[in-house]
N, C-alpha and C positions, 0 to 999 in steps of 0.2 A: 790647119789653123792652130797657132799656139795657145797651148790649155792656160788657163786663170791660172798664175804660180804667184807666189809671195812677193813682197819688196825685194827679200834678198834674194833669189834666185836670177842668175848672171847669165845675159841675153848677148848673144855674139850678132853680128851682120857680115856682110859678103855680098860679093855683086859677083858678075862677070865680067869681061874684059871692056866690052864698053857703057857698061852699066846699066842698061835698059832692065838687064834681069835681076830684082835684089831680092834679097832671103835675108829671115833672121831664124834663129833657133835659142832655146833655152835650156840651161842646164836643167836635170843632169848629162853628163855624157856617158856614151856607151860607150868611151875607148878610141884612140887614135893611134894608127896602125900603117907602116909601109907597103902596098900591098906591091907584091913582085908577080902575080898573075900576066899571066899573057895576052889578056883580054885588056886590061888597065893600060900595061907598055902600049896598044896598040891603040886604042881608043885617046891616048894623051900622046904618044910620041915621043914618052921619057924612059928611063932604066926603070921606073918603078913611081905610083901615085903614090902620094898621103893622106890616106883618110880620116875623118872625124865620123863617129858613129853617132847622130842624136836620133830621136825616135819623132814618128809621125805626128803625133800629138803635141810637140814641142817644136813644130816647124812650119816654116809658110813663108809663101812668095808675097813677098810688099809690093814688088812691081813688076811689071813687064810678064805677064803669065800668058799673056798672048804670044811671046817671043821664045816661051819656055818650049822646048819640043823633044819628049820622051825616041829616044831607038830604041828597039827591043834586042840586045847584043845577043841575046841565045834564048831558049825557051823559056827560064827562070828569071832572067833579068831585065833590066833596063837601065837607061841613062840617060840623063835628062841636061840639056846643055841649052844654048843662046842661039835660037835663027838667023841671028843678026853677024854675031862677030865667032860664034862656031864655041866658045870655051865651054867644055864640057866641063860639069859641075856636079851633078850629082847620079847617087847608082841606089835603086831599089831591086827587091827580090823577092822571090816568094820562098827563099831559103833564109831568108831572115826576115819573117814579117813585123811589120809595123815599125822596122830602121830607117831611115833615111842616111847613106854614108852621103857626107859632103867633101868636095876636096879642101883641105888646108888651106893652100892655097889661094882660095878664093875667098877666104874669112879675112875682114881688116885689122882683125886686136888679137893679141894672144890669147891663149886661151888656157882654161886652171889643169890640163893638160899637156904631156908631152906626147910623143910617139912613143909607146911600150912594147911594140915588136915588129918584124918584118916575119908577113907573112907572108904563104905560096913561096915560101924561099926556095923550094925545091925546083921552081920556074925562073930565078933569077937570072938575068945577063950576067958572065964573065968579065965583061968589061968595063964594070964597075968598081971602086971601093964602098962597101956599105958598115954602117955603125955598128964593129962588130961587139957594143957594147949590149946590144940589145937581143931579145930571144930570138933566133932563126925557127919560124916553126912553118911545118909541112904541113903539106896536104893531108899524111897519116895520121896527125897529132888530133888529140880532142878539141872542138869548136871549128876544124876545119874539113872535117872528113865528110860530113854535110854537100863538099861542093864536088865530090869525087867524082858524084854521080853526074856531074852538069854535062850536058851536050857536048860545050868547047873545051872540055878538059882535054891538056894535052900532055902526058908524062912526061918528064926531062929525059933529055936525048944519055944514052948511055955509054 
């Protein structure tokens, strides 16, 4: 449930693909981020998700929480997507408690953020071009080394 915040604090919305499922969130954000994981390519079926990071207490389902249906992708996680038309929306973890990542994607308005890194770069497809403007950071690097331990980690092919 979204916590009591100020007049000025600036509240996003998003559905899924055929709207049954809508969310809103409230600033602040934790960060928006490309994630190149293996787990993400595979769960969406792209080069790489864009995530928005908002937190628990600043998030909630307006509609359709009967349609909403959590998989458990590995021991630590989950993701939480639409019964109905399948777009997966969002990912929690108990490696980051009390986040909710939502995908980009699925938000209707821009938001007071941009994307400031692609991360799990070390897992990225080749057959891509990505924004080499932004930080490439690993699995080694600080805030990410957390996921090292995860079940589905898979080290890039050598």
């Amino acid at each position: 449930m979204v916590a009591s915040v100020t007049d000025t604090a600036r509240s996003y919305d998003g559905k899924c693909l055929c709207g049954a499922v809508r969310f809103r969130f409230v600033e602040p954000l934790g960060g928006v981020a490309h994630c190149h994981c293996s787990m993400c390519r595979e769960a969406h079926g792209a080069p790489f998700v864009t995530w928005v990071v908002t937190f628990a207490e600043r998030f909630e389902i307006v509609a359709g929480r009967d349609d909403l249906h959590w998989h458990a992708s590995s021991q630590e996680a989950e993701r939480g997507f639409c019964g109905r038309c399948g777009s997966t929306m969002f990912f929690r973890s108990s490696l980051c408690p009390g986040e909710i990542h939502v995908t980009r994607a699925n938000v209707d308005t821009d938001l007071s953020l941009d994307p400031g890194s692609h991360v799990f770069w070390d897992e990225h497809v080749s057959w891509i071009e990505a924004d080499a403007s932004l930080p490439r950071v690993t699995i080694d690097e600080p805030g990410l080394e957390r996921y090292k331990n995860r079940v589905d980690y898979r080290p890039p092919d050598e």
